[in-house]
Each structure stands twice: as C-alpha cells, then as structure tokens.
C-alpha positions as CSV (number, residue, x, y, z in Angstrom):
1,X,33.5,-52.4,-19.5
2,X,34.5,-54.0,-16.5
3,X,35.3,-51.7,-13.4
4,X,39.0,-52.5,-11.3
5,X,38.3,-51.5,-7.5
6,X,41.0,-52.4,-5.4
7,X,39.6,-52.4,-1.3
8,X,41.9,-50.6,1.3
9,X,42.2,-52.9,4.5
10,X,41.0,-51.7,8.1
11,X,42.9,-50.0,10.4
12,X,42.3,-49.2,14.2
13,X,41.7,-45.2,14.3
14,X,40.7,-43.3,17.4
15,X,37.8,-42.3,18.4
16,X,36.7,-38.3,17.8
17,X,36.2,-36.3,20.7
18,X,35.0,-33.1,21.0
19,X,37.0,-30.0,20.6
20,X,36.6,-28.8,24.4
21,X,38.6,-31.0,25.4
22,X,41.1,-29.2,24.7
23,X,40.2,-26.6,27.2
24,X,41.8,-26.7,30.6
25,X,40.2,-26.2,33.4
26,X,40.4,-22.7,35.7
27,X,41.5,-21.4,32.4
28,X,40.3,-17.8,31.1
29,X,39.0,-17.7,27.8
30,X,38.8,-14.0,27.4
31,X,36.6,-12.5,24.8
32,X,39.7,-11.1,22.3
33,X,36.7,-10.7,19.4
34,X,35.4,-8.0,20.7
35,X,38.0,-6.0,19.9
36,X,38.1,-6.5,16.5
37,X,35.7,-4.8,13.8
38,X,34.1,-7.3,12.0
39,X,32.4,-6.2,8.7
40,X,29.1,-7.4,8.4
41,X,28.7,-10.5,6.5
42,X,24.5,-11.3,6.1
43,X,23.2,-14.7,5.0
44,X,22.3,-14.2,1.2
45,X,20.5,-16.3,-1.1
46,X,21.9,-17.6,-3.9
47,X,20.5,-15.1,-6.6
48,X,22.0,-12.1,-4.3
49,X,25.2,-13.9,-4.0
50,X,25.9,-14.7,-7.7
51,X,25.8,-10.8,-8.5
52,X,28.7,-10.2,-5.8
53,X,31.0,-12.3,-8.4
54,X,33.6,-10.2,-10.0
55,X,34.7,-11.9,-13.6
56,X,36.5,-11.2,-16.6
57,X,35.1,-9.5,-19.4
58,X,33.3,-11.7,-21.7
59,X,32.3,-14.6,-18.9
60,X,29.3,-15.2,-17.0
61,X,28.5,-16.9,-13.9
62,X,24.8,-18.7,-14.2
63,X,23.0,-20.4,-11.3
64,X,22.5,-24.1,-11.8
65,X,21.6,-25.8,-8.8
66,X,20.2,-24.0,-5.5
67,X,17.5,-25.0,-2.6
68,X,15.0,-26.5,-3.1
69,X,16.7,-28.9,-4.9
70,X,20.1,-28.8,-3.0
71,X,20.8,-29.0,0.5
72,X,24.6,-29.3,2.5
73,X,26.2,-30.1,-0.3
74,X,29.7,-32.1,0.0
75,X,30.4,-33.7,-3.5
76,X,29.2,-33.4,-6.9
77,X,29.3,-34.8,-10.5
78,X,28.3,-34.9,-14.1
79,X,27.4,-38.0,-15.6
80,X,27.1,-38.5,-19.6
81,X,23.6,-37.8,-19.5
82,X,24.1,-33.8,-18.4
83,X,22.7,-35.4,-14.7
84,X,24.3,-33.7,-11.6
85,X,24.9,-36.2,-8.9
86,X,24.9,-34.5,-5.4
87,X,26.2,-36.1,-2.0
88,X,24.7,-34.2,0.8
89,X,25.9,-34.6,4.6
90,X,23.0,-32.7,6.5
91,X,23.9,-34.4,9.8
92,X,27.6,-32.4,10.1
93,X,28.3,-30.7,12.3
94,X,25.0,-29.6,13.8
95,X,26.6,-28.7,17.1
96,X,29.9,-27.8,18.1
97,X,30.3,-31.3,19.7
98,X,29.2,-33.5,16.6
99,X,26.5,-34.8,18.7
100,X,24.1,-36.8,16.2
101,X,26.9,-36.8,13.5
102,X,26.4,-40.1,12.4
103,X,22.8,-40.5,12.4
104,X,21.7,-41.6,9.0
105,X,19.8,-38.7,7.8
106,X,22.2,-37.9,5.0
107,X,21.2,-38.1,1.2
108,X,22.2,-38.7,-2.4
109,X,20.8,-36.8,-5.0
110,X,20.3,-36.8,-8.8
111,X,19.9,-33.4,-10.4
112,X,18.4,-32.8,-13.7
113,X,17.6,-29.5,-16.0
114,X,14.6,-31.2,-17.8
115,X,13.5,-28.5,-20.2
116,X,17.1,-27.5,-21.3
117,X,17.3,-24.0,-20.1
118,X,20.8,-24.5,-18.2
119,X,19.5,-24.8,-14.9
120,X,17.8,-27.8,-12.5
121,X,14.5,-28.4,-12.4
122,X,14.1,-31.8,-10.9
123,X,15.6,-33.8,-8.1
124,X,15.3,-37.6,-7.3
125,X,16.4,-39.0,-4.0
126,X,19.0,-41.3,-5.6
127,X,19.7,-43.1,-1.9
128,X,18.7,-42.0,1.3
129,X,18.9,-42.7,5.2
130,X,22.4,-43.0,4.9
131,X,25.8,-42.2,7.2
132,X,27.9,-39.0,6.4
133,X,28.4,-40.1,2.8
134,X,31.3,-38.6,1.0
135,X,31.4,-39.3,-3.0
136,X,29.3,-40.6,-5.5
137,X,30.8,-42.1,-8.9
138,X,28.1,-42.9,-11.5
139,X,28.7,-45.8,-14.1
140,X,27.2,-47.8,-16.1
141,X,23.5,-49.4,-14.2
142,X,23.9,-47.2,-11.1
143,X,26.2,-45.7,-9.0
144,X,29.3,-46.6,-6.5
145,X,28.7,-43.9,-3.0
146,X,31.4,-43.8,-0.7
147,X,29.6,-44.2,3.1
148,X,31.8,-44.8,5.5
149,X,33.4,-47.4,6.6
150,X,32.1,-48.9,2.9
151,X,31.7,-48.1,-0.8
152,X,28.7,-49.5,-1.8
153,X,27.5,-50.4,-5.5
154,X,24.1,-48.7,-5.8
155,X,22.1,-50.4,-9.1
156,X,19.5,-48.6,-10.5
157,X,18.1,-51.4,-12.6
158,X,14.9,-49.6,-14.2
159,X,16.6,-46.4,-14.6
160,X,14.1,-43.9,-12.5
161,X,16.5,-42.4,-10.3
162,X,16.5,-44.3,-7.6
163,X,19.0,-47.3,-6.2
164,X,17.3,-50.6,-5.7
165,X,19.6,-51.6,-3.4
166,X,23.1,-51.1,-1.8
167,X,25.6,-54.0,-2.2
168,X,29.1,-53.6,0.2
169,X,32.0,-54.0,-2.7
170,X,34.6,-52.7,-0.6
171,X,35.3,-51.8,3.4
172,X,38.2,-49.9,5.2
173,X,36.9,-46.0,5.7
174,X,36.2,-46.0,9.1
175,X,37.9,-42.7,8.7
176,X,35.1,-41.2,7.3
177,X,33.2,-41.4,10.7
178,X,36.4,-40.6,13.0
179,X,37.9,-37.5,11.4
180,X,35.0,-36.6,8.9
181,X,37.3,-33.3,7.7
182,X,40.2,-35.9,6.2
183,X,38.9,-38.6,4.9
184,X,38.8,-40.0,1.4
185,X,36.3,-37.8,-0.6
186,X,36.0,-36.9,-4.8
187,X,35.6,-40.3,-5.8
188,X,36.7,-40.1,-10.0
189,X,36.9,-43.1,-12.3
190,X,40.0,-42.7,-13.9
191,X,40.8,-43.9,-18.1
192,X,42.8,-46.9,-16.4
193,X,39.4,-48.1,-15.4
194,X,41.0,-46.9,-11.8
195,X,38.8,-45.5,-8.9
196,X,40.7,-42.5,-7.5
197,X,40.0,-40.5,-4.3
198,X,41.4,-38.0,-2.9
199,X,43.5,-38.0,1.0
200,X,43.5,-41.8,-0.1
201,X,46.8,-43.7,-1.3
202,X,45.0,-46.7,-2.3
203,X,43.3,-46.9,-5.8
C-alpha cells in the first residue's frame, strides 16, 4: 500500500545555549546537597537490575535486549518480522554544555533473537554516521528515520539489514537539533495510512 506523509514547513527557532547561562555573575552557588542524605544508588548491569523489579504474582519480567547489542537508546519498535528496530543518540549530552551534540556519531539499529529463545542475539547497523536521530518507522522495503531537520526514506533493497541509501522525503525538524528534549519523537504508522509523532501537530 501506498504510504500518506504530509511534510511540516520550516520555521526560524533559536539557537540552544548552554544552561550556565543562566548563572549570574558574583552570584553564590552554595553547596545545599550536602546537607541532604542521599541513599546510595550504584551503576548496575542489566541482569542485577531486572531482579530489583517488584511484579504481580503470575508475571515475569525477561531481559531482551542489553549491551552489546544496545547502546543510548532513545526509540524503539517491532516490526512484523519479531525485529526490534533501535534509534540510538550516543552524542547527547556528553557534557553539561552539549558540546559535540550534533556530530554524526549516532546510529540505527536492527535487533533480532535468531534462535528463538526470547532474547537478541544479533545486531545489524541499519544506518549509521547520522545526527541525533529520533524515530525509526519500518515499512514495507526499508525504513522512514526521523534525523533532524529531515525524515528520510531508508530502502533496504536486498533485505540484509542495512539501508542502501537515505532519500530526504520530508524537511521542517530543525527542532530536533535546537531543543533535542521536545522535539517530534515515536514515529507510528497509524491504520489511516497516517504517520503520527508525538510533540508534533502535523501528521
């Protein structure tokens, strides 16, 4: 079937600026933490954290999908095939600035349990070298990935995994690389043969 995609126009958004400079200058910036108990919180990995979960009787959490073959992840979804698409911003946030933020080290991956045990086994770089990317929609010969200011049709032509090329099929998310925390994300093909996203009014 055909897919609708309706593109959202440009607008002029300012630029980000770091948080400091919000701070004033002369002004104290006592250390109020320290007065506080904080209760220890250590870094777990993800085997240790799943047995802190606290369920119902009769349900289980199972791990699917940890590192190796996940890294920073921001979006992910199924496709019909049981594959787990997975868009990964590493460059966020990597100091309290942003400095670097948009350098095109960020991936998409495609996650699959290939011996049917419930969990992933194998990952394919899906598309790579790319800006702060913020959904991934599969459909039929590829994919459609969200990288600001674009959405960009992905084919996958002989099916291994990986996009052949990226082809601009719709422009107008500058947001995505001025205010990375509210931009359109959760990209979902809708029944209507609709592309819906969410913090985004346009479909």
């Amino acid at each position: 079937r055909m897919l609708t995609l309706l593109a959202l126009t440009s607008f002029g958004l300012p630029k980000m600026i770091p948080f400091q400079n919000g701070d004033k200058k002369g002004e104290a910036q006592p250390e109020v933490w320290r007065q506080w108990e904080i209760p220890s919180a250590p870094i777990q990995n993800a085997s240790e954290e799943l047995a802190t979960f606290k369920v119902r009787k009769g349900l289980e959490v199972k791990l699917v999908a940890s590192e190796p073959f996940i890294e920073d992840p921001v979006d992910a979804i199924w496709d019909a095939q049981g594959r787990l698409w997975v868009v990964e911003m590493q460059a966020f946030m990597r100091n309290p600035d942003g400095i670097g933020e948009e350098d095109p080290v960020c991936k998409v991956g495609l996650l699959q349990d290939l011996d049917g045990d419930g969990a992933i086994d194998h990952r394919t770089d899906f598309l790579t070298n790319v800006s702060l990317p913020r959904a991934v929609c599969p459909v039929p010969g590829g994919a459609l990935v969200l990288v600001p200011p674009n959405i960009l049709w992905c084919p996958d032509a002989n099916e291994d995994g990986v996009a052949d090329k990226t082809i601009r099929v719709a422009e107008g998310f500058e947001q995505g690389l001025v205010n990375v925390e509210h931009a359109p994300n959760a990209m979902l093909w809708g029944l209507d043969n609709l592309l819906y996203l969410a913090k985004h009014s346009y479909r």
